[in-house]
C-alpha positions in Angstrom: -161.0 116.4 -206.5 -159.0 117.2 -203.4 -155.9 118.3 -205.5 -157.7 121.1 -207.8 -158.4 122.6 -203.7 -156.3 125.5 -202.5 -155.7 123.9 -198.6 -156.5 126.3 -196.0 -152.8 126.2 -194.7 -151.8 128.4 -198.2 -154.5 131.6 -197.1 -153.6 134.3 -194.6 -156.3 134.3 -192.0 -155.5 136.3 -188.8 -155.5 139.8 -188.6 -151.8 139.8 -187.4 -150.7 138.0 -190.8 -152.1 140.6 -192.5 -150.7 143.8 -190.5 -147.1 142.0 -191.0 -147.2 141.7 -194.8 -149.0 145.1 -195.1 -146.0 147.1 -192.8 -143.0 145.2 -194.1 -144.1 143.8 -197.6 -143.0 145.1 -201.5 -146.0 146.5 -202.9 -146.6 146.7 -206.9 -149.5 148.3 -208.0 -151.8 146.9 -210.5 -154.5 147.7 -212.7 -157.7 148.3 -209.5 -155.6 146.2 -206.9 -152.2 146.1 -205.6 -150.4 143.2 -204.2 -148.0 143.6 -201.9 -145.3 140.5 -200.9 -143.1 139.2 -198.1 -141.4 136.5 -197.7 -141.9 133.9 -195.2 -140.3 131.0 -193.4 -142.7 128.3 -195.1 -142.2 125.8 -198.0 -145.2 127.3 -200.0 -146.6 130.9 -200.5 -149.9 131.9 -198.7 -152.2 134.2 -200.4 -154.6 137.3 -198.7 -157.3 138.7 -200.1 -159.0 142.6 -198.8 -161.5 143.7 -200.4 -163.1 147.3 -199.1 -166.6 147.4 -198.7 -167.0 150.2 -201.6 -166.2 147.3 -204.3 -169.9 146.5 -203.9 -172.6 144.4 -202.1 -171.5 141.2 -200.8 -172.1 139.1 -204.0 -169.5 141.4 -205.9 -167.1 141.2 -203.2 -167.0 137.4 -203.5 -166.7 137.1 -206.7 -163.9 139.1 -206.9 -162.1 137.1 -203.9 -163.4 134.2 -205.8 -161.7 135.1 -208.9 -158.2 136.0 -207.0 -158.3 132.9 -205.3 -158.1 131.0 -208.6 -155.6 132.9 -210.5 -153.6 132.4 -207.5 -154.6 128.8 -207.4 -153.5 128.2 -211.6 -150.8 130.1 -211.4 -148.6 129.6 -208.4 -145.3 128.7 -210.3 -145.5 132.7 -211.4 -145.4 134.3 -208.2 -142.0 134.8 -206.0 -141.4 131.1 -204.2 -142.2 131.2 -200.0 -143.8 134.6 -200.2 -146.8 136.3 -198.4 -148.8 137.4 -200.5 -151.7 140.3 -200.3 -153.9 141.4 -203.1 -155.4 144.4 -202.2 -158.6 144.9 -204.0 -159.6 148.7 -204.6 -163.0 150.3 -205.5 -162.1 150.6 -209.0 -161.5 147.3 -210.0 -163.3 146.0 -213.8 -164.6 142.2 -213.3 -164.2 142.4 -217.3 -162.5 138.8 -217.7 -160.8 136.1 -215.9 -158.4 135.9 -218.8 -158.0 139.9 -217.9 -157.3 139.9 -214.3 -155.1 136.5 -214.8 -153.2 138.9 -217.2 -153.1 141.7 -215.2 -151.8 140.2 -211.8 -149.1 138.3 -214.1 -148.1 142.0 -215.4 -148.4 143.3 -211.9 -146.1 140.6 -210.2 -143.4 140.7 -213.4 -142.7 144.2 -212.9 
């Protein structure tokens, strides 16, 4: 079961982290989120997830983080190899579909 986890070494979790990526990262906005990449010094890519507090109560706001974490999870082969990355949730974002938002970050990251 281990190997379907995403290990806690492939998240951003300090504040710091996240100030880096956001000054000095490549941002590409998306459809209600924008992620924004850096590379880094490490054989794998770390993901970030903020969402603002004006997404919604707290069960929204999981979900959503939820949902990024898996797309990231599936589809790590798509996004640039030993890269920071920071999806930046915004208020606007549409939980319509997983198949939607996998889509849509796919889209985002492509160009």
């Amino acid at each position: 079961m281990d190997r379907f986890t995403l290990p806690k070494a492939h998240l951003l979790r300090k504040t710091g982290e996240f100030q880096r990526v956001y000054r000095s990262g490549q941002r590409h906005r998306g459809n209600g989120f924008t992620v924004i990449v850096m590379p880094n010094t490490l054989p794998w890519n770390r993901l970030g997830i903020s969402v603002q507090r004006k997404t919604g109560n707290a069960v929204r706001r999981n979900r959503v983080k939820r949902l990024v974490r898996e797309v990231f999870r599936l589809n790590r082969g798509d996004f640039p190899a030993h890269c920071d990355v920071v999806i930046a949730v915004r208020p606007d974002f549409s939980l319509d579909s997983f198949a939607a938002l996998r889509a849509d970050i796919a889209r985002t990251l492509c160009g």
